[in-house]
C-alpha positions as CSV (number, residue, x, y, z in Angstrom):
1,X,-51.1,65.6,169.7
2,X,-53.1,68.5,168.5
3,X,-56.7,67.6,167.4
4,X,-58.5,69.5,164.7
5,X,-61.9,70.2,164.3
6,X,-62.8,67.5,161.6
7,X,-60.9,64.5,164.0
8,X,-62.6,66.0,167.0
9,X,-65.9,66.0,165.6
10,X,-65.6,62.3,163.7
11,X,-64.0,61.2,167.1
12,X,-67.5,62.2,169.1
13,X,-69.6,60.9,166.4
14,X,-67.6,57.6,166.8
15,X,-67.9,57.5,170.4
16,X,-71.5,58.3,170.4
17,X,-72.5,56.0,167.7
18,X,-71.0,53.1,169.8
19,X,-72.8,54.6,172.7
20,X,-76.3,54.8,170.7
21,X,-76.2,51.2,169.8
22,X,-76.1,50.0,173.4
23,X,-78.8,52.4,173.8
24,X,-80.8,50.9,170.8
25,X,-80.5,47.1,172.1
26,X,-82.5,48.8,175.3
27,X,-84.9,50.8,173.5
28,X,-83.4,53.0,171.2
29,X,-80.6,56.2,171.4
30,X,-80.5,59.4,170.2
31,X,-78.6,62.6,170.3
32,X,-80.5,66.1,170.4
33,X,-78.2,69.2,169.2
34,X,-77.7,71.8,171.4
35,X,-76.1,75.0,170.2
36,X,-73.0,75.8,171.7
37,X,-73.0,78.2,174.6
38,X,-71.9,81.3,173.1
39,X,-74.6,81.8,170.3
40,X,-73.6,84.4,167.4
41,X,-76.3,87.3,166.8
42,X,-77.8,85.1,163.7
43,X,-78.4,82.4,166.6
44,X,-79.6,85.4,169.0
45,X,-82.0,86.5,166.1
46,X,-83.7,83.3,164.9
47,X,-86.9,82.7,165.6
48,X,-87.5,79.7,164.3
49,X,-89.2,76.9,166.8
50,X,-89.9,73.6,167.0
51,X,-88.3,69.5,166.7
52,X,-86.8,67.4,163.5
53,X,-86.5,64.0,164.6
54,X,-83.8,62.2,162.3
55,X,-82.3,58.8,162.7
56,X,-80.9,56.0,160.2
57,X,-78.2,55.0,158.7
58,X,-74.7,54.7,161.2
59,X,-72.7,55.5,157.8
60,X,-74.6,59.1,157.6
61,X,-74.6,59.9,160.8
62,X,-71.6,61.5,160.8
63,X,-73.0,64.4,158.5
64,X,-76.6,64.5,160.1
65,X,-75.2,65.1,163.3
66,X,-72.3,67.4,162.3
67,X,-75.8,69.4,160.3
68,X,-77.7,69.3,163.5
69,X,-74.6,70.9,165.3
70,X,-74.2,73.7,163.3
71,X,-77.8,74.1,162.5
72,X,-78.4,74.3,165.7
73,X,-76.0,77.0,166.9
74,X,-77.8,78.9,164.3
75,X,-80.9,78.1,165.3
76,X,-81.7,77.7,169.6
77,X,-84.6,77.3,169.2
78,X,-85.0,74.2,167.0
79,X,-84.0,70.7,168.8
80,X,-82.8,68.3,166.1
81,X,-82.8,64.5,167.5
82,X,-80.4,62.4,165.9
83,X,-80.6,58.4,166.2
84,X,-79.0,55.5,164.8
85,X,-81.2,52.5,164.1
86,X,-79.3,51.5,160.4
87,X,-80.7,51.6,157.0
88,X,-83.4,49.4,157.6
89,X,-83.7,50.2,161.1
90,X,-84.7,54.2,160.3
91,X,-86.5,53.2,157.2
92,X,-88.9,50.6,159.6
93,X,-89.3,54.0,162.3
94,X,-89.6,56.6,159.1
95,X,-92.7,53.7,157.2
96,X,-94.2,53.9,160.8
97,X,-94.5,57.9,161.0
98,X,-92.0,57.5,164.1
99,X,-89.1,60.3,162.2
100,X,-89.3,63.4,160.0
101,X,-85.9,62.2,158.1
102,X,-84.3,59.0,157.9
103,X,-80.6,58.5,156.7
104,X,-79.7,55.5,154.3
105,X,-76.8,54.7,153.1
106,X,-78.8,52.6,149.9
107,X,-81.7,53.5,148.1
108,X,-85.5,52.8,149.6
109,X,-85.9,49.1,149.0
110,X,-89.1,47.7,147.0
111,X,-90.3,46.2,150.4
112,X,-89.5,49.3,152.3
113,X,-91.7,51.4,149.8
114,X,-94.6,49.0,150.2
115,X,-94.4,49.4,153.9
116,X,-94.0,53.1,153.9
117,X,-97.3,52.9,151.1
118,X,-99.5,51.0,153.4
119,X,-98.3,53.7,155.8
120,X,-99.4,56.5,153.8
121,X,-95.6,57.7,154.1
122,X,-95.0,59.5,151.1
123,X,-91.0,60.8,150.9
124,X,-88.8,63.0,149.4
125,X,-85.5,61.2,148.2
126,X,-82.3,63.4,148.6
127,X,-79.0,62.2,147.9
128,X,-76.7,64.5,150.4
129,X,-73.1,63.0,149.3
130,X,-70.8,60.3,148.2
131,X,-68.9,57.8,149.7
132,X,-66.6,54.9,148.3
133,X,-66.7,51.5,150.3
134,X,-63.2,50.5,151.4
135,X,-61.6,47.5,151.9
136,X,-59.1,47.6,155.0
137,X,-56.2,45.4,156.0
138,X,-53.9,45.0,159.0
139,X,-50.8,47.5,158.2
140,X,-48.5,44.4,158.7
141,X,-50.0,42.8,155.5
142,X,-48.2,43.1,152.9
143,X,-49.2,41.2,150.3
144,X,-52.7,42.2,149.7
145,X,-52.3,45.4,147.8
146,X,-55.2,45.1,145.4
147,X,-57.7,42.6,145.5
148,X,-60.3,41.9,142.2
149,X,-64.3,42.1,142.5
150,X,-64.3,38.5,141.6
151,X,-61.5,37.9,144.9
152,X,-63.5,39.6,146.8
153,X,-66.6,37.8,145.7
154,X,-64.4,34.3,146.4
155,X,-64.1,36.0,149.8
156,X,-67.4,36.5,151.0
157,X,-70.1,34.7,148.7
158,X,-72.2,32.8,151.1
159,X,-70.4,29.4,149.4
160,X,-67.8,30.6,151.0
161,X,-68.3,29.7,154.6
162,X,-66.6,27.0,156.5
163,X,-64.9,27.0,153.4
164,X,-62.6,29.6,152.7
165,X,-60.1,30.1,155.4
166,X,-56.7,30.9,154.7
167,X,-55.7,33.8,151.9
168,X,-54.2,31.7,150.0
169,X,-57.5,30.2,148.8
170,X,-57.8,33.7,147.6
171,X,-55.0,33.8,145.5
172,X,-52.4,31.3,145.4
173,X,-49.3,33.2,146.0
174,X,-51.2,34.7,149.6
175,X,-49.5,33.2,152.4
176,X,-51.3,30.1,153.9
177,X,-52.4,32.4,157.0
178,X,-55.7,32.2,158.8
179,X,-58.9,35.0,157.0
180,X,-60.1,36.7,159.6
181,X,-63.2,38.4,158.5
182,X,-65.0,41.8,159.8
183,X,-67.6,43.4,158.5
184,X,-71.6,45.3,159.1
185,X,-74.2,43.2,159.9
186,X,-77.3,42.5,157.6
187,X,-79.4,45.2,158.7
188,X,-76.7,47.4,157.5
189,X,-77.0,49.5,154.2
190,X,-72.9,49.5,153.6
191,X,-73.6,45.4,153.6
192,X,-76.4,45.3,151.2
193,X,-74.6,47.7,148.9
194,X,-71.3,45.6,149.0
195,X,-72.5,42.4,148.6
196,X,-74.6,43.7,145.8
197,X,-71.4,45.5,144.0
198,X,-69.5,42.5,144.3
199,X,-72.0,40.2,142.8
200,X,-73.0,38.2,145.9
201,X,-76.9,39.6,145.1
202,X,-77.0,40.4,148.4
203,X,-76.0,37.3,151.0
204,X,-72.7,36.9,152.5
205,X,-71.0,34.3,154.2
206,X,-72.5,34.3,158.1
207,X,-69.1,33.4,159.6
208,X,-67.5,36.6,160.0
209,X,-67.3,39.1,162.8
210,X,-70.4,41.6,162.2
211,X,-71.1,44.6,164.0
212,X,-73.4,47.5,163.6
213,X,-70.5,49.6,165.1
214,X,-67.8,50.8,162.4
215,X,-65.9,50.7,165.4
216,X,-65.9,47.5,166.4
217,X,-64.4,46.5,162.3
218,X,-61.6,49.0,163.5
219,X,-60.7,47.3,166.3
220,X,-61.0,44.2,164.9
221,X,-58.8,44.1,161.9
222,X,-56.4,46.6,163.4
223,X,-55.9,43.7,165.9
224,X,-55.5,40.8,163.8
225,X,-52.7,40.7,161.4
226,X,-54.3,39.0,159.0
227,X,-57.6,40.6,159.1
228,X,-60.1,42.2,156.6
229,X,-62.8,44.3,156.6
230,X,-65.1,47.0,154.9
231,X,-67.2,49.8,155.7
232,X,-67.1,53.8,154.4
233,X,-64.4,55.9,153.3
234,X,-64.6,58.3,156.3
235,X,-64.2,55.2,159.0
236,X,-60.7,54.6,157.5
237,X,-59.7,58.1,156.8
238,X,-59.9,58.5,160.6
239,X,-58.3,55.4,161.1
240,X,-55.8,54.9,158.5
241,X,-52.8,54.8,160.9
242,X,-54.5,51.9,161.9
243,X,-55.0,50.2,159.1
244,X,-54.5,49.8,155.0
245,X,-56.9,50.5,152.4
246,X,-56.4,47.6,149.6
247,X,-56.7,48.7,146.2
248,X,-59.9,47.6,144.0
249,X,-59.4,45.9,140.5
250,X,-63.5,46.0,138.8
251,X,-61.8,43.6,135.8
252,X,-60.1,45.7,133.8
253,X,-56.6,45.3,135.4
254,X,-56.1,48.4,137.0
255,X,-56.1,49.1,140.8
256,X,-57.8,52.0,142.0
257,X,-57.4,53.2,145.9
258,X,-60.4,54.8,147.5
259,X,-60.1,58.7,147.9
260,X,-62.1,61.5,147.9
261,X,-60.9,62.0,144.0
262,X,-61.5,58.4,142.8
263,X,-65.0,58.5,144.4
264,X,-65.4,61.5,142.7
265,X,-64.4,61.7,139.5
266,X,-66.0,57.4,139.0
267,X,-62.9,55.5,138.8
268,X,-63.6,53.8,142.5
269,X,-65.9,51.0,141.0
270,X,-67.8,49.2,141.7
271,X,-67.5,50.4,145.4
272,X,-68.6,54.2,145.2
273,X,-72.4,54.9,146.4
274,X,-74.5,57.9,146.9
275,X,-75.4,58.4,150.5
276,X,-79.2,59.9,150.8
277,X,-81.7,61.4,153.5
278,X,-85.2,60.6,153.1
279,X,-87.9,63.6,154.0
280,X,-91.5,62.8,155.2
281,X,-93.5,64.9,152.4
282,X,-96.4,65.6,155.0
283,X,-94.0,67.8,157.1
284,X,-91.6,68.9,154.7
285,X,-93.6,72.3,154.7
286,X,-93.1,72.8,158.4
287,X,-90.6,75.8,159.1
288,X,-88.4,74.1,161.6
289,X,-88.1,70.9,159.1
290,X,-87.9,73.0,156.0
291,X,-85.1,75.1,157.3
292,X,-83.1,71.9,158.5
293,X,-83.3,70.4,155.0
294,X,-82.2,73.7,153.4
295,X,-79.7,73.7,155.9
296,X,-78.2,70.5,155.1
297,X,-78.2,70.6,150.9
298,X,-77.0,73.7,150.7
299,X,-73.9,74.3,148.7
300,X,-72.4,76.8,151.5
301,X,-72.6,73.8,153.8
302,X,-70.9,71.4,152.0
303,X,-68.1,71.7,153.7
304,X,-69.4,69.5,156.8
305,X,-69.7,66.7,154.2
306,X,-65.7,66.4,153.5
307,X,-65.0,67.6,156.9
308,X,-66.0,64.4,158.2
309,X,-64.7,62.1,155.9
310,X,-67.3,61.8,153.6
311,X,-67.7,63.6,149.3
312,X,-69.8,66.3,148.6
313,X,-71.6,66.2,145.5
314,X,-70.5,68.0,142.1
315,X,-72.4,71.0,142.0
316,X,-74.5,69.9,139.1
317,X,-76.2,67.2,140.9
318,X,-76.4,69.6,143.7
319,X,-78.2,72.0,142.2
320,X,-80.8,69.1,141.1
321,X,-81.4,67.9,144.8
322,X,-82.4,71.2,145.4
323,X,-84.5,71.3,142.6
324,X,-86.1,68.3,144.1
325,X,-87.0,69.5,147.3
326,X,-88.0,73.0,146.4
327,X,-90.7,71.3,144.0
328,X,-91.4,68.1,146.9
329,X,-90.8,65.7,143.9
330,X,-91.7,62.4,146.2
331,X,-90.6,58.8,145.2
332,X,-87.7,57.4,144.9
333,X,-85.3,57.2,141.1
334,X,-84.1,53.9,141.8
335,X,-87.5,52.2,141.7
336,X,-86.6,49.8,144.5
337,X,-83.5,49.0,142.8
338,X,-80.1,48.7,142.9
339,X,-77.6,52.7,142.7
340,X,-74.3,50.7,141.1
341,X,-74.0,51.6,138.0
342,X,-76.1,54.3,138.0
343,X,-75.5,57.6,137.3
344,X,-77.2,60.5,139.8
345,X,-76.9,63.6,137.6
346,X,-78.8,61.3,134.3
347,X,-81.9,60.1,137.0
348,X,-82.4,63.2,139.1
């Protein structure tokens, strides 16, 4: 089998993200990019020197780190440290002046910006893409096609536990078959931004397989046949001979499959979310952190974004992120709040 670029890429990320949180549980991981041997004469004639220390959300990583890689290449003489601590994790290490740029797959919390306040961590907030949460089955189900917000509230709510079992206390023509439940843990982003869409204001269930490690949902509900999980569009785009996106019903009666052109175009709800980078406004100045940033909003790199799974932004809302780095607009435009439902290009 011939691997391109994009599975190669995602494939290391995976591999490295699993490897990072075994790192993390021991004192932390991280991944410094180095550019690849051959450097082209713009590598050759940069000068540019110095560290960006990144870590965050899992769900980003994938873009930070492909960022870093080509940044890097371009630039030898910048080393850009990637880490994985999760949402709250990187926001705990950014509040504590530990990172230059934290990933998060969820706006800043209210507690978060009190923490990073008593700090004196002021930031700049940059959404860098889009990405619809999926719902994922075992290929040999074939009966749930399309689940409703409200199904999948009856699925998870924390009422739920010990309670819910079989799928056909989901809907009564499921077969009476055994739930099996996989899903991030709840120092995860993806889960505070699901169980928020769905109306479970934030708690889930607790009995249910949670991992940290996208990979470890993969495995899971690829090996049970009557399995179900979640986590971001570009997990099950890489995996999707593996498994089955189900189709999401927000009420109105129609099912909607999560795609790059659902996500983008706002027919994916509730389940679509922005995916951000948070940059330390004290050393957003420096040239090596500056140039990084540039780096990773720019339109010409955009690419990186869908290559690994992910949705760049329209270029209207692009243009505004730069916008708001080029003027260092610090604070956040959710106000400690909730993104669904909210609409990026009417709050930047």
């Amino acid at each position: 089998m011939v691997l391109n670029k994009k599975m190669l890429r995602v494939g290391y990320s995976s591999a490295l993200v699993a490897m990072m949180a075994s790192l993390a549980a021991c004192g932390g991981g991280s991944q410094t990019a180095t550019p690849d041997a051959g450097t082209t004469e713009t590598a050759a004639g940069s000068e540019l020197s110095g560290t960006v220390l990144v870590d965050g959300s899992s769900t980003v990583f994938p873009i930070s780190e492909a960022m870093a890689e080509e940044f890097g290449t371009a630039n030898p003489g910048v080393a850009v440290t990637v880490g994985v601590s999760g949402t709250g994790g990187g926001f705990k290490k950014f509040c504590a002046g530990e990172t230059d740029i934290t990933g998060a797959s969820r706006p800043i919390s209210q507690e978060e910006i009190d923490l990073c306040a008593e700090a004196g961590i002021e930031y700049i907030e940059l959404p860098i893409a889009l990405d619809g949460l999926t719902v994922v089955v075992n290929p040999e189900n074939d009966f749930a096609e399309c689940l409703t917000v409200d199904e999948l509230l009856t699925i998870w709510e924390p009422d739920a536990q010990d309670k819910i079992k079989n799928w056909n206390q989901v809907r009564a023509d499921f077969p009476d078959a055994p739930l099996g439940l996989y899903g991030p843990g709840t120092d995860s982003g993806t889960y505070d931004f699901f169980m928020d869409a769905i109306g479970a204001d934030g708690e889930s269930r607790g009995d249910y397989t949670a991992s940290e490690d996208d990979n470890v949902i993969v495995q899971g509900v690829s090996g049970d046949t009557n399995g179900l999980g979640f986590f971001g569009l570009a997990y099950f785009t890489e995996n999707q001979d593996r498994l089955k996106a189900v189709a999401i019903d927000s009420g109105n009666g129609t099912c909607v499959e999560p795609s790059a052109e659902t996500v983008a175009d706002g027919t994916y709800v509730p389940l679509a979310r922005p995916e951000f980078i948070y940059v330390k406004q004290s050393v957003a100045e420096d040239p090596a952190i500056a140039a990084f940033v540039n780096f990773y909003i720019s339109p010409d790199n955009a690419g990186l974004v869908d290559e690994v799974g992910y949705v760049k932004l329209p270029e209207e809302i692009n243009e505004k992120v730069i916008t708001r780095f080029e003027n260092k607009t610090v604070g956040s435009v959710f106000e400690g709040g909730s993104p669904i439902g909210v609409k990026l290009e009417e709050v930047l």
